[in-house]
C-alpha positions as CSV (number, residue, x, y, z in Angstrom):
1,X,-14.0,31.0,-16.8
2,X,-16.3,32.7,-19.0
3,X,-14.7,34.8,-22.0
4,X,-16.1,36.2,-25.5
5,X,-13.8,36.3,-28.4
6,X,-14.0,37.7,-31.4
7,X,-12.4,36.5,-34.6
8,X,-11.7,38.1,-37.4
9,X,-10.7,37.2,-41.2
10,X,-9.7,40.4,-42.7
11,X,-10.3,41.0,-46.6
12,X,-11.2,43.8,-48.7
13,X,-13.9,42.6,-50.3
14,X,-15.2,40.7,-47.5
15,X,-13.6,40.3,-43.6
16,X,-15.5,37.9,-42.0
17,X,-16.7,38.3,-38.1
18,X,-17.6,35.4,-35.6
19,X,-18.5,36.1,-31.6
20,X,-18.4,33.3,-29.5
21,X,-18.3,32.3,-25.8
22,X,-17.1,30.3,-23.4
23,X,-18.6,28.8,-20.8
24,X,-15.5,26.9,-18.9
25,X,-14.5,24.8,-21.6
26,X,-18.2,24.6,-23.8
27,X,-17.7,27.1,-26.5
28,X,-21.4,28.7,-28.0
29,X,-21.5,31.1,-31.4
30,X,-23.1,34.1,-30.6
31,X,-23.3,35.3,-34.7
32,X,-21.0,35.5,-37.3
33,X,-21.2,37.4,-40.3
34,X,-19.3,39.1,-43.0
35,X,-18.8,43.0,-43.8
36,X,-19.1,43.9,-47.5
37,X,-17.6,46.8,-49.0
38,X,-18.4,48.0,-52.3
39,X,-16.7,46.8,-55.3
40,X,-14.2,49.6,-57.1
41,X,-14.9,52.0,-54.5
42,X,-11.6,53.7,-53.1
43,X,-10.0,51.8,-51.0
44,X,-10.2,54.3,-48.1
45,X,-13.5,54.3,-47.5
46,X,-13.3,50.5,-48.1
47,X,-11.4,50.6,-45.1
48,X,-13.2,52.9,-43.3
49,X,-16.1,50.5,-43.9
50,X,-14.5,47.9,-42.2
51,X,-13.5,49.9,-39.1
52,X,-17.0,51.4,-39.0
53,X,-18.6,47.8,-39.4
54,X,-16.0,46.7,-36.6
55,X,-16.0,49.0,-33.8
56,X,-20.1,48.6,-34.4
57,X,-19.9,45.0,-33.6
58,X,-17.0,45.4,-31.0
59,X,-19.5,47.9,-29.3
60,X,-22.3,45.1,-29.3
61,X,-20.5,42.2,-28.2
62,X,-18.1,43.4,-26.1
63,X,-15.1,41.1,-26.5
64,X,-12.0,40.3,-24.3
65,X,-10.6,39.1,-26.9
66,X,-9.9,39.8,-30.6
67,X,-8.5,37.4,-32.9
68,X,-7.3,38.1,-36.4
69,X,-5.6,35.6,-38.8
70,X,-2.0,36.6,-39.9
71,X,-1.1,37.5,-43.5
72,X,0.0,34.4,-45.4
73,X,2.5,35.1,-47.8
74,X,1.9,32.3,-50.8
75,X,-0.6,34.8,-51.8
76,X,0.7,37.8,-54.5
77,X,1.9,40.9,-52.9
78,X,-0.6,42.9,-54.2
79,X,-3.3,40.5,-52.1
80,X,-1.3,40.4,-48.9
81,X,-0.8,44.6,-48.8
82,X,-4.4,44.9,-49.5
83,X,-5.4,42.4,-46.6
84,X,-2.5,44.1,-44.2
85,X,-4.0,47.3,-44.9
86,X,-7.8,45.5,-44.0
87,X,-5.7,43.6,-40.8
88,X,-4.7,47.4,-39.9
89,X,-8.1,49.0,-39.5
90,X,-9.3,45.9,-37.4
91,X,-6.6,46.4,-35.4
92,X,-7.3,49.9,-35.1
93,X,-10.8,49.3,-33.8
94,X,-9.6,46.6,-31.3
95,X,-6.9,49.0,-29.9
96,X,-10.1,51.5,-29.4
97,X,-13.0,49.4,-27.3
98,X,-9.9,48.1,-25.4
99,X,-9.6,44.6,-26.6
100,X,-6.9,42.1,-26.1
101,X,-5.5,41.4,-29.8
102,X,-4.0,38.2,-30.5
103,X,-3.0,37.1,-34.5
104,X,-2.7,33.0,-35.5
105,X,-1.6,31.8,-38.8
106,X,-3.3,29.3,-41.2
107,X,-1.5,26.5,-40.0
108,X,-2.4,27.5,-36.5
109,X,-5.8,27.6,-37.0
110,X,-6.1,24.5,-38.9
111,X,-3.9,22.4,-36.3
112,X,-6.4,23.7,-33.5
113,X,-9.0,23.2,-34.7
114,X,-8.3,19.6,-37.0
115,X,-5.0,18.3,-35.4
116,X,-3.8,18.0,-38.9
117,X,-1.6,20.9,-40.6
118,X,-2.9,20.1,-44.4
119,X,-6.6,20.5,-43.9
120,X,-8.9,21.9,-46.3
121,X,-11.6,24.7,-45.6
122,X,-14.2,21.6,-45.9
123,X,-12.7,19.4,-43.3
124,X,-12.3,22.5,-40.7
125,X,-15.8,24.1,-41.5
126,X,-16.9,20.6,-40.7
127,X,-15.0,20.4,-37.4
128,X,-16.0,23.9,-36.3
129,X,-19.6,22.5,-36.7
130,X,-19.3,19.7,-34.6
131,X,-17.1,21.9,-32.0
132,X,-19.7,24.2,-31.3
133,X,-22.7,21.6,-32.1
134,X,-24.2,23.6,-35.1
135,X,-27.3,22.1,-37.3
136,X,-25.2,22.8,-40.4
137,X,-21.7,24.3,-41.3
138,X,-21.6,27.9,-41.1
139,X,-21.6,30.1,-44.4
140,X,-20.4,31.9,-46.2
141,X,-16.4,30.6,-45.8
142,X,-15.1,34.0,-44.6
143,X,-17.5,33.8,-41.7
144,X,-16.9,30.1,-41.2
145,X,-13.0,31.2,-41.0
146,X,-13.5,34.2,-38.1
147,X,-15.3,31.6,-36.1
148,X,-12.6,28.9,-36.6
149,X,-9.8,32.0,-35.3
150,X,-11.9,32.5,-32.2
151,X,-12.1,29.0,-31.8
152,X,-8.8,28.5,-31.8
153,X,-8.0,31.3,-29.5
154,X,-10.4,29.8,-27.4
155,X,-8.6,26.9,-26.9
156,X,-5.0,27.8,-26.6
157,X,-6.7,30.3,-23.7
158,X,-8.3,27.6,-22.1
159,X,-5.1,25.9,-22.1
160,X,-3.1,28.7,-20.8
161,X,-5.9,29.7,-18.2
162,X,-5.6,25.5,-16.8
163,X,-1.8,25.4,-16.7
């Protein structure tokens, strides 16, 4: 089986991006990154930002697959319309270069990827490192975090795929 995901974690400020593929069951990072939009800009074409930066990316790497984190809620509402809003446009894009969209939670991600629901962004950075055999954790966090939602994809497909 070979598939290449694409994960997503949506923000305003920053969504972060990470591409990987598998290889049967050995998972390689393409590139990760984040997308910046400018700070007190209108949110529009902060959004439109986004989608540009996306659908440029989507165009490039050509995903099956692409991954977003769901909204969590502990956040204010303020912070979670803003991200939905972010989550929207990505969505937008995906729907567009004809990509499988799939959405995980927090607790999803950090069970697939640490077995253990309460781990911190240290202890799954430093799990997605060893995962994909990496010379150092990835940086900054919100590109850490769309690699760790592909991951995580990657392995509840692989598990799906062999049963």
């Amino acid at each position: 089986m070979h598939m290449v995901i694409m994960g997503i974690d949506p923000g305003t400020a920053a969504t972060g991006w990470g591409v990987i593929r598998y290889e049967g069951q050995k998972a390689v990072l393409i590139d990760c990154g984040i997308i910046q939009t400018v700070p007190r800009t209108p949110m529009s074409k902060r959004l439109l930002t986004i989608f540009n930066d996306i659908s440029g990316l989507l165009k490039k790497f050509k995903p099956e697959s692409l991954v977003i984190e769901e909204l969590f809620f502990n956040t204010n509402a303020k912070t979670a319309l803003v991200v939905g809003q972010a989550r929207g446009v990505v969505m937008i894009a995906g729907e567009k270069y004809g990509c499988d969209i799939f959405s995980y939670t927090p607790l999803q991600v950090k069970m697939a990827i640490t077995g253990y629901g309460r781990a911190d962004k240290n202890q799954i950075q430093q799990m997605v490192q060893k995962l994909l055999k990496l010379p150092q954790i990835i940086k900054p966090d919100d590109a850490a975090d769309a690699v760790a939602i592909a991951l995580t994809h990657g392995f509840t497909a692989n598990f799906i795929f062999q049963h």
